[in-house]
Z-matrix of the N, CA and C atoms (Angstrom, degrees):
N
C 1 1.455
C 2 1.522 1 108.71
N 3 0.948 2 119.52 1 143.46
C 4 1.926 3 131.67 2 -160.49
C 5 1.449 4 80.18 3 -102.13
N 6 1.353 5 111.36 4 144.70
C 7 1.531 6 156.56 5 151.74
C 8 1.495 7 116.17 6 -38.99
N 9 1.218 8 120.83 7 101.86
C 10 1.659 9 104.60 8 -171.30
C 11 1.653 10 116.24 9 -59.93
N 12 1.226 11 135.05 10 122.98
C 13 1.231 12 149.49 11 171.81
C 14 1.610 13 107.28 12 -55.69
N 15 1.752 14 120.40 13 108.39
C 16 1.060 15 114.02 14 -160.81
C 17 2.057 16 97.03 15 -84.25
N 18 1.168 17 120.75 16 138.79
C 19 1.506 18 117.59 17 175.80
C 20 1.811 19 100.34 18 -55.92
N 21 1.537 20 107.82 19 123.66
C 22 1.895 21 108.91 20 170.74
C 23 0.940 22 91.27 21 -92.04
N 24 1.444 23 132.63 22 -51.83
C 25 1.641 24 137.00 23 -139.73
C 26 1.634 25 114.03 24 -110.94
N 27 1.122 26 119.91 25 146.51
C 28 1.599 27 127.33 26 -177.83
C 29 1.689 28 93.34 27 -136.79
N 30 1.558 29 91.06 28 132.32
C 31 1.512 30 107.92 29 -170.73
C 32 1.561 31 85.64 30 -127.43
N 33 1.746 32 119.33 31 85.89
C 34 1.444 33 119.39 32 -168.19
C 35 1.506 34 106.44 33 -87.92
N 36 1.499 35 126.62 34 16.57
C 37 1.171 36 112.40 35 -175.22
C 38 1.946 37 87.01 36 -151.73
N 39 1.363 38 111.93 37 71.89
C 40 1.472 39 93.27 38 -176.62
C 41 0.955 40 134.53 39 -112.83
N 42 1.840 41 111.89 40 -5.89
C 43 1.351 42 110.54 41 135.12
C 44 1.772 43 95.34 42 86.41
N 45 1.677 44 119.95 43 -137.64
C 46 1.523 45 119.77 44 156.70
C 47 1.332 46 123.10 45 -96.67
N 48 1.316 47 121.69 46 38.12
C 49 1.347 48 126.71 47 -163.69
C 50 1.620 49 130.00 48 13.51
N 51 0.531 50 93.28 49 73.66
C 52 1.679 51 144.43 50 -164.31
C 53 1.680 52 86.99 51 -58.19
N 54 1.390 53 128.06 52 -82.08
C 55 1.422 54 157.60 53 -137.35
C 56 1.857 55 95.31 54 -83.45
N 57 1.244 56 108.40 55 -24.54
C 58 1.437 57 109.59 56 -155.59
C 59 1.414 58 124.19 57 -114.95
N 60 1.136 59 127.41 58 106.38
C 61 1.583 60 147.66 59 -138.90
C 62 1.935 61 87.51 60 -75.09
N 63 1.389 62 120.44 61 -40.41
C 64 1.568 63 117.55 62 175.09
C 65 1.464 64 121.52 63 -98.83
N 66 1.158 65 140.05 64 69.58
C 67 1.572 66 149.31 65 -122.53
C 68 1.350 67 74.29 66 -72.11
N 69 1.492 68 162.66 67 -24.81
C 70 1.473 69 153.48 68 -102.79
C 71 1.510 70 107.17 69 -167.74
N 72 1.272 71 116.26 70 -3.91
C 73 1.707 72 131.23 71 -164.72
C 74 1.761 73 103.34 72 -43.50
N 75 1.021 74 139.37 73 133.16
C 76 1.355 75 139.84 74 -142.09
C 77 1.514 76 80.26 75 -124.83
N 78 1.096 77 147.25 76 25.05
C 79 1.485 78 147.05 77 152.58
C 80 1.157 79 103.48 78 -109.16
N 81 1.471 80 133.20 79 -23.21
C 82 1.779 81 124.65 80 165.29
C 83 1.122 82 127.11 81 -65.52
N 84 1.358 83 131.69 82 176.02
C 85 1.431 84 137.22 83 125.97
C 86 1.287 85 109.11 84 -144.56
N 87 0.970 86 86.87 85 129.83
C 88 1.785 87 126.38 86 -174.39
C 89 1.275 88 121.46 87 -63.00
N 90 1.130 89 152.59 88 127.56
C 91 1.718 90 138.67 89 -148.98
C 92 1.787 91 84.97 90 -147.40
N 93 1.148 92 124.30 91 148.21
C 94 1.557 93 122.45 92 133.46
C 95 1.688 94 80.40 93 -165.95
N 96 1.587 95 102.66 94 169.11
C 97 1.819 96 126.90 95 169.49
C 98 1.132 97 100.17 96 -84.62
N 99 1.430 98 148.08 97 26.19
C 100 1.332 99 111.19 98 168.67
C 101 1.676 100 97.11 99 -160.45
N 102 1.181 101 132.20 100 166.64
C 103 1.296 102 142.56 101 179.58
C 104 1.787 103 105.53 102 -116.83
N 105 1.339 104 114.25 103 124.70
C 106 1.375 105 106.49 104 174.20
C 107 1.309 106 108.54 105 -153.40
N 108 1.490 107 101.41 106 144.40
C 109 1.780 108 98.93 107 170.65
C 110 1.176 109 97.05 108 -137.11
N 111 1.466 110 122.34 109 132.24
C 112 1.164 111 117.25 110 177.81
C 113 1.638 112 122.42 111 -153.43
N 114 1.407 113 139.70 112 136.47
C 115 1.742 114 124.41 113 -163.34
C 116 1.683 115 78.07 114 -108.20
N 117 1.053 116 129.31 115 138.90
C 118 1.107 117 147.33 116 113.64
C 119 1.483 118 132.97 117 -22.47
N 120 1.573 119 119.29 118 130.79
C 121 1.443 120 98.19 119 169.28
C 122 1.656 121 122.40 120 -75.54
N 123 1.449 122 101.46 121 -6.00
C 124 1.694 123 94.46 122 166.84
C 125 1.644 124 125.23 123 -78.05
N 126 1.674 125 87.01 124 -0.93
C 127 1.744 126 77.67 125 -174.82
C 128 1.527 127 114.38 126 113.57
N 129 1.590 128 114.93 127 -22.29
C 130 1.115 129 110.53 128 -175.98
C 131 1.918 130 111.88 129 -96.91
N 132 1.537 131 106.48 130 139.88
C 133 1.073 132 90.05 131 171.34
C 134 1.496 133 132.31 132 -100.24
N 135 1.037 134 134.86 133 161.35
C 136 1.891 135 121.87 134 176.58
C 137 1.703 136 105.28 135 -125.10
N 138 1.225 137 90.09 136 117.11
C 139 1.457 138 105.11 137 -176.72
C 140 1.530 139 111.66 138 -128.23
N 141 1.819 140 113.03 139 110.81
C 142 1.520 141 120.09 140 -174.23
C 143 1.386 142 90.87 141 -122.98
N 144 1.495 143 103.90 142 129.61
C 145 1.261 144 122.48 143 164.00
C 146 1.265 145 127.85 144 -136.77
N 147 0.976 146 126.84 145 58.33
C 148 1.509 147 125.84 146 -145.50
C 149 2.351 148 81.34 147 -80.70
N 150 1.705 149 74.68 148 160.19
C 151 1.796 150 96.98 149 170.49
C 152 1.492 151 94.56 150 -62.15
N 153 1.750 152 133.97 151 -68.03
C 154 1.179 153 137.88 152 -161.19
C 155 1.191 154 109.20 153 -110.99
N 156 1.570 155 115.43 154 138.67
C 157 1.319 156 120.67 155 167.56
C 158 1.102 157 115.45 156 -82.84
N 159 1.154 158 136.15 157 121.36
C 160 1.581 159 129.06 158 -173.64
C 161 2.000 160 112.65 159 -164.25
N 162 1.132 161 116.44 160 119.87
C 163 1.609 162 102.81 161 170.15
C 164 1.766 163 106.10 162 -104.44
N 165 1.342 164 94.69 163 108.60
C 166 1.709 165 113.85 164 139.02
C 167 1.383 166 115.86 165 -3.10
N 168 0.850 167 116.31 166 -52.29
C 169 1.474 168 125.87 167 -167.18
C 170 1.904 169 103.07 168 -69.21
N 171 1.081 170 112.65 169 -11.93
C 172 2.132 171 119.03 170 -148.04
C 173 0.869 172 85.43 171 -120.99
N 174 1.783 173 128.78 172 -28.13
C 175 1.798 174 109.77 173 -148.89
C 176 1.466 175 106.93 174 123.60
N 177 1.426 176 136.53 175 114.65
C 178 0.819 177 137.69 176 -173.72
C 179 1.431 178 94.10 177 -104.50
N 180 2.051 179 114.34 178 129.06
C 181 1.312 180 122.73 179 -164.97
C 182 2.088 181 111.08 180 -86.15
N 183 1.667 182 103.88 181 49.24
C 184 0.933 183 103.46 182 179.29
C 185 1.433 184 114.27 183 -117.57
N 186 1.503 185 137.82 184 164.50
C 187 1.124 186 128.23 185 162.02
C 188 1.963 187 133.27 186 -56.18
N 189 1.115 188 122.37 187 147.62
C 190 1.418 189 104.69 188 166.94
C 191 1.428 190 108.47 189 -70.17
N 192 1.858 191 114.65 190 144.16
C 193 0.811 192 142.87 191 -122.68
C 194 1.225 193 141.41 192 -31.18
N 195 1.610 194 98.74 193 100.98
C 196 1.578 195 110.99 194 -162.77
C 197 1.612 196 120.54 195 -107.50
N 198 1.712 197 103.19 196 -11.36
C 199 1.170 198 82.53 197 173.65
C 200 1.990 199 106.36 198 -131.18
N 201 1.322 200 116.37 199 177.14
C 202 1.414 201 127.94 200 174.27
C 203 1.428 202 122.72 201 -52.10
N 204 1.678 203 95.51 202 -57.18
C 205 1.411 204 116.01 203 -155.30
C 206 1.688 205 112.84 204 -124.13
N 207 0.741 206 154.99 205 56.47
C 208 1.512 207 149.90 206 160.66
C 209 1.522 208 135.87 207 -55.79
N 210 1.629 209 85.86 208 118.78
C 211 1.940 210 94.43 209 -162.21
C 212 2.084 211 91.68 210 -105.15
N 213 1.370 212 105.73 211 129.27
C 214 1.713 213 126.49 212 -175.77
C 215 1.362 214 111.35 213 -118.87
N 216 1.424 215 114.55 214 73.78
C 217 1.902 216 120.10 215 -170.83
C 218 1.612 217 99.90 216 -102.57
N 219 1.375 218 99.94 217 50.09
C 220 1.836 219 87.83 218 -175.89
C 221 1.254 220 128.11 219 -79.39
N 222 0.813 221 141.17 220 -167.97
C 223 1.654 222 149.74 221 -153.10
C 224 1.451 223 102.95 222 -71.64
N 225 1.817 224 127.79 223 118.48
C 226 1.256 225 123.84 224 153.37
C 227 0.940 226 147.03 225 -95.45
N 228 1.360 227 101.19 226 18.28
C 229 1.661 228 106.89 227 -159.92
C 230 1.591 229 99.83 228 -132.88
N 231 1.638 230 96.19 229 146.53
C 232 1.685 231 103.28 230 -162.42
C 233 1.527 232 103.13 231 -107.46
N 234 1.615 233 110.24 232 -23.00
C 235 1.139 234 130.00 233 -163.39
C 236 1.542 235 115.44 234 -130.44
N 237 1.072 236 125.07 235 95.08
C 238 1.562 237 117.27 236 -169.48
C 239 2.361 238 75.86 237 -159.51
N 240 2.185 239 80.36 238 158.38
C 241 1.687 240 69.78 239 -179.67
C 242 2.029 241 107.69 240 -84.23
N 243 1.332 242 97.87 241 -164.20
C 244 1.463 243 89.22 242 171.67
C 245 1.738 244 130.95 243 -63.91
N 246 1.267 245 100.80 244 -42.05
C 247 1.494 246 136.98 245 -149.84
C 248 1.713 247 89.67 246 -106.68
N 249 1.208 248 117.81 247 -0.96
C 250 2.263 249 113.93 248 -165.41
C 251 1.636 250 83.82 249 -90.44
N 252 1.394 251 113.28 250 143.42
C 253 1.308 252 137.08 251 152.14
C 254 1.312 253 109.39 252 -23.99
N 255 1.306 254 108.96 253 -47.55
C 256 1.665 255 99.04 254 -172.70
C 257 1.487 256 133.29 255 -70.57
N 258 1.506 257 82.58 256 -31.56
C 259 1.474 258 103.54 257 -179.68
C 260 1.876 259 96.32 258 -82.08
N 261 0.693 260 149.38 259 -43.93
C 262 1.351 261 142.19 260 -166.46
C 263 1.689 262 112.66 261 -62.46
N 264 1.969 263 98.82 262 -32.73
C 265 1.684 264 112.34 263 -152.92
C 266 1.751 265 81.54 264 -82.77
N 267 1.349 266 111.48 265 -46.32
C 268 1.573 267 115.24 266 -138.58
C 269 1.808 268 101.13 267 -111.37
N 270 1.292 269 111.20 268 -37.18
C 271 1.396 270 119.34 269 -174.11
C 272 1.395 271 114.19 270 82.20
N 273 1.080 272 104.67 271 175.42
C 274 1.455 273 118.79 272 -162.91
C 275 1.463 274 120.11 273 -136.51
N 276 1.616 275 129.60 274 154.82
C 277 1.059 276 145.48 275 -151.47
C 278 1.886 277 92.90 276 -122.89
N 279 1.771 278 91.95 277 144.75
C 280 1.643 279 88.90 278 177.37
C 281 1.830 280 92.29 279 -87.59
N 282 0.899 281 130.01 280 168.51
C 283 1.358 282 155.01 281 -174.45
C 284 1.705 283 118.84 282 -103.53
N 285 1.767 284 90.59 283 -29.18
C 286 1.814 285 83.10 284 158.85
C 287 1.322 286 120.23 285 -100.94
N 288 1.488 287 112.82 286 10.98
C 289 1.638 288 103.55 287 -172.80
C 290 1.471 289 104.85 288 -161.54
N 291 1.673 290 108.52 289 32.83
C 292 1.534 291 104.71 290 175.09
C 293 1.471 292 132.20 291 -50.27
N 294 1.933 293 87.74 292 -51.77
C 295 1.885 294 105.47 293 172.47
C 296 1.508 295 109.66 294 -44.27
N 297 1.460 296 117.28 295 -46.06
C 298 1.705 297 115.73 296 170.25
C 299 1.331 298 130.82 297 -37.30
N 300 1.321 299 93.90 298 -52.29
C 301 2.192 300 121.81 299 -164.58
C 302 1.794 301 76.50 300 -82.19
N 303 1.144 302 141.97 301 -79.11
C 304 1.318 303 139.99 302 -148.15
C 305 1.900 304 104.70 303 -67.90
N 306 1.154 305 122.98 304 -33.51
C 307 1.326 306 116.30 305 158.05
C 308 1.174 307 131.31 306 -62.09
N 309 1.742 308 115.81 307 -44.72
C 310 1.113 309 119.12 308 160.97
C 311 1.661 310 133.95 309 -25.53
N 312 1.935 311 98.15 310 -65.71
C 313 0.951 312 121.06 311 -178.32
C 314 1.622 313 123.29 312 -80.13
N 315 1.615 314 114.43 313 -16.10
C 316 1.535 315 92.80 314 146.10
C 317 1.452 316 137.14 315 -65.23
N 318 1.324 317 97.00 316 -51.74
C 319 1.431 318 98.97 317 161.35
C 320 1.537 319 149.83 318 -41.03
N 321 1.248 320 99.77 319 -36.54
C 322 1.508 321 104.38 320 149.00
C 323 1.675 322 113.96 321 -75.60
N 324 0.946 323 114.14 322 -56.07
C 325 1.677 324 88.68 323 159.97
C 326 1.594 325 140.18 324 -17.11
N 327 1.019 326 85.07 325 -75.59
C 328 1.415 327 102.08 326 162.90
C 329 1.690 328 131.82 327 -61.85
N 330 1.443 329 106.79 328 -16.57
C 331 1.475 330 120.26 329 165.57
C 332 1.500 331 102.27 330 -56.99
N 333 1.539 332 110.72 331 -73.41
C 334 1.447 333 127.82 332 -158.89
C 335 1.445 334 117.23 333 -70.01
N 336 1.387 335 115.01 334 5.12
C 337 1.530 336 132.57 335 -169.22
C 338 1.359 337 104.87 336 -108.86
N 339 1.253 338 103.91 337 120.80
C 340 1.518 339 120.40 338 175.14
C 341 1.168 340 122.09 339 -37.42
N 342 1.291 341 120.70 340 150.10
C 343 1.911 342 102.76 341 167.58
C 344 1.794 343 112.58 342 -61.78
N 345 1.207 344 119.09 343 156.76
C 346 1.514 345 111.48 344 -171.75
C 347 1.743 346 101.39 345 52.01
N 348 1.144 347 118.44 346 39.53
C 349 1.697 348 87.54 347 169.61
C 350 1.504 349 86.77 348 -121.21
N 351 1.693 350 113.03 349 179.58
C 352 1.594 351 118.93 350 -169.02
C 353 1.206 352 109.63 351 -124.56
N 354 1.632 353 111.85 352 120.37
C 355 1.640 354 123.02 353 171.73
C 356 1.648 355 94.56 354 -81.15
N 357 1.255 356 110.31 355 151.10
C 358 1.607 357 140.20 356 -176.25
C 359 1.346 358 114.88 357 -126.82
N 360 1.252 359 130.54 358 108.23
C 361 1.277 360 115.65 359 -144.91
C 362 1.475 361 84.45 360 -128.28
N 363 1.534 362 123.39 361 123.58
C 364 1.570 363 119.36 362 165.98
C 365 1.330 364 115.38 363 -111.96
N 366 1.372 365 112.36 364 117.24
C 367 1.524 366 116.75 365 175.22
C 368 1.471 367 138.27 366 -125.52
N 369 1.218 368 137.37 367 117.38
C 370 2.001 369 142.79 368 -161.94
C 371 1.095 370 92.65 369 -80.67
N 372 1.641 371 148.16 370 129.68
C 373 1.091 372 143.67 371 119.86
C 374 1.262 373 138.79 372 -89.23
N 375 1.294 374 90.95 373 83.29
C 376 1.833 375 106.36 374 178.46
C 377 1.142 376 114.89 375 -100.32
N 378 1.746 377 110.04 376 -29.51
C 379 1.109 378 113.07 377 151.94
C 380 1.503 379 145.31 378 -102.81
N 381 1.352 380 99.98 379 -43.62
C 382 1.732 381 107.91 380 159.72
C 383 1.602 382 113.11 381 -108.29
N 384 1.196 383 106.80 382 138.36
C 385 1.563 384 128.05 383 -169.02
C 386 1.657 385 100.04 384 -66.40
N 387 1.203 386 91.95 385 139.20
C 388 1.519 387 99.62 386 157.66
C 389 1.578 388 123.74 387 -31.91
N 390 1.007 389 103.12 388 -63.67
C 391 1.284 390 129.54 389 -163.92
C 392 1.957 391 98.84 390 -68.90
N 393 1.069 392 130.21 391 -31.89
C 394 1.403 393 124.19 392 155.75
C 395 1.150 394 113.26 393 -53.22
N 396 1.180 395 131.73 394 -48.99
C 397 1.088 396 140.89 395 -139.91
C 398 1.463 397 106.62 396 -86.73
N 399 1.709 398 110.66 397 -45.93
C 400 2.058 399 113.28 398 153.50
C 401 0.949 400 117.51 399 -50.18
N 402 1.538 401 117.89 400 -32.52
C 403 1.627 402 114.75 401 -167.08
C 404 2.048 403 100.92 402 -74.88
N 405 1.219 404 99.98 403 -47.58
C 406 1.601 405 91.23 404 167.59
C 407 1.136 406 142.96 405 -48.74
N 408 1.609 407 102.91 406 -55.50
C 409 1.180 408 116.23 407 -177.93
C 410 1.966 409 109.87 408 -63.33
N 411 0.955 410 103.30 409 -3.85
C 412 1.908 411 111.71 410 -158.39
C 413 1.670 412 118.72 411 26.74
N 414 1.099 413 106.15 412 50.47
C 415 1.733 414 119.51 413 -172.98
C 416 1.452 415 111.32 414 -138.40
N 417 1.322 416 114.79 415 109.89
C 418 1.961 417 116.24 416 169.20
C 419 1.484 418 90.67 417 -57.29
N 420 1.272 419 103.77 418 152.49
C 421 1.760 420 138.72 419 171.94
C 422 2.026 421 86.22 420 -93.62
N 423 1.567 422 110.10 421 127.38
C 424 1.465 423 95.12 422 139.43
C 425 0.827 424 133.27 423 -71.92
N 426 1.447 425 139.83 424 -56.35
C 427 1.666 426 110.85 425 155.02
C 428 1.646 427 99.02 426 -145.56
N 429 1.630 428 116.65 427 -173.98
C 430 1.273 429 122.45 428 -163.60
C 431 1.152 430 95.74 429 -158.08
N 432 1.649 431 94.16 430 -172.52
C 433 1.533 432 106.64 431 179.47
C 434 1.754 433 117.89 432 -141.75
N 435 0.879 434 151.10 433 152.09
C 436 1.147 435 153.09 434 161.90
C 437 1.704 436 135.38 435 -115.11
N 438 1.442 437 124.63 436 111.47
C 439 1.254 438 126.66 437 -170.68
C 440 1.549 439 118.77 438 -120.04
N 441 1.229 440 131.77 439 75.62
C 442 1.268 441 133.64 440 -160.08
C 443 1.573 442 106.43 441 73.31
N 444 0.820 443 124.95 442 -153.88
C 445 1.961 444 133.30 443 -172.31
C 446 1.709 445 98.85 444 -68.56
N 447 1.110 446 130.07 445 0.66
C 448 1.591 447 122.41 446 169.96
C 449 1.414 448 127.28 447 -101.91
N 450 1.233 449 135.24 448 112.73
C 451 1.658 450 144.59 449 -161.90
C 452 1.849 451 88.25 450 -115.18
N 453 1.406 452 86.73 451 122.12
C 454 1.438 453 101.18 452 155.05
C 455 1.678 454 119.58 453 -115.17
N 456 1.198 455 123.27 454 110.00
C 457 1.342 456 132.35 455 174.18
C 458 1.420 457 123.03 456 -86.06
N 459 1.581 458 124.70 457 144.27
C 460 1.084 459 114.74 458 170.73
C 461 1.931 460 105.84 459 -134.88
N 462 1.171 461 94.28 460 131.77
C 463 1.892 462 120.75 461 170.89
C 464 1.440 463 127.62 462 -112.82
N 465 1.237 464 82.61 463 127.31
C 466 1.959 465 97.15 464 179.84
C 467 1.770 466 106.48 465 -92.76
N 468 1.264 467 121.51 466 127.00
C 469 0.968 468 115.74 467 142.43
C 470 1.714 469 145.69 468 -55.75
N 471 1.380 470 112.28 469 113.26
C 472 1.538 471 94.55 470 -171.72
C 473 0.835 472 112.84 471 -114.61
């Protein structure tokens, strides 16, 4: 009988796991609010299954600091239609109260994260700038990276 695999990592925004080479990695758990399967008439499909249903935004139903690793790919877009691919694949941000929902949700990040453990923060700015986005969160990145309009950050809890 195999050893139960304790969860290190919380992927609180994971949506169709998109980012992750083992869609099934038995060191995750998988978080998004909503369940969806859906084909597209372009062909594309959107498939959310997270392990837990839970929105970030309410309270994430975990203990303080429970996990290692925490990945935060939340919603970048302020402007997408209801019914557009993008908005269905990736979701969407309200426009009067993003800085809210995006403060919120670091912070719970950072709740459920160990001391010394590392938030991973992936963010598109096509619409909101990087640079909003520090000013919200009120937290330096130790360092990151940038590849066209996508910044990946990484934070230690101390």
């Amino acid at each position: 009988m195999a050893d139960k695999i304790d969860k290190l990592i919380l992927d609180m925004t994971a949506g169709s796991r998109m980012m992750w080479f083992n869609k099934h990695n038995e060191l995750a758990t998988f978080v998004d609010k909503r369940r969806l399967h859906e084909k597209l008439s372009s062909g594309h499909v959107i498939d959310v299954n997270p392990d837990v249903l839970a929105d970030w935004t309410l309270g994430l139903p975990f203990d303080d600091e429970t996990y290692n690793l925490v990945l935060f790919d939340p919603p970048h877009l302020i402007h997408a239609g209801d019914n557009s691919w993008l908005a269905k694949k990736y979701g969407t941000l309200n426009p009067d109260n993003w800085q809210e929902i995006i403060k919120i949700g670091f912070d719970e990040g950072m709740r459920v994260l160990k001391k010394n453990g590392i938030l991973i923060f992936k963010w598109n700015d096509s619409q909101i700038p990087m640079r909003a986005i520090l000013d919200t969160v009120g937290v330096e990145p130790l360092f990151g990276q940038k590849r066209q309009k996508t910044h990946w950050l990484v934070f230690m809890k101390f």
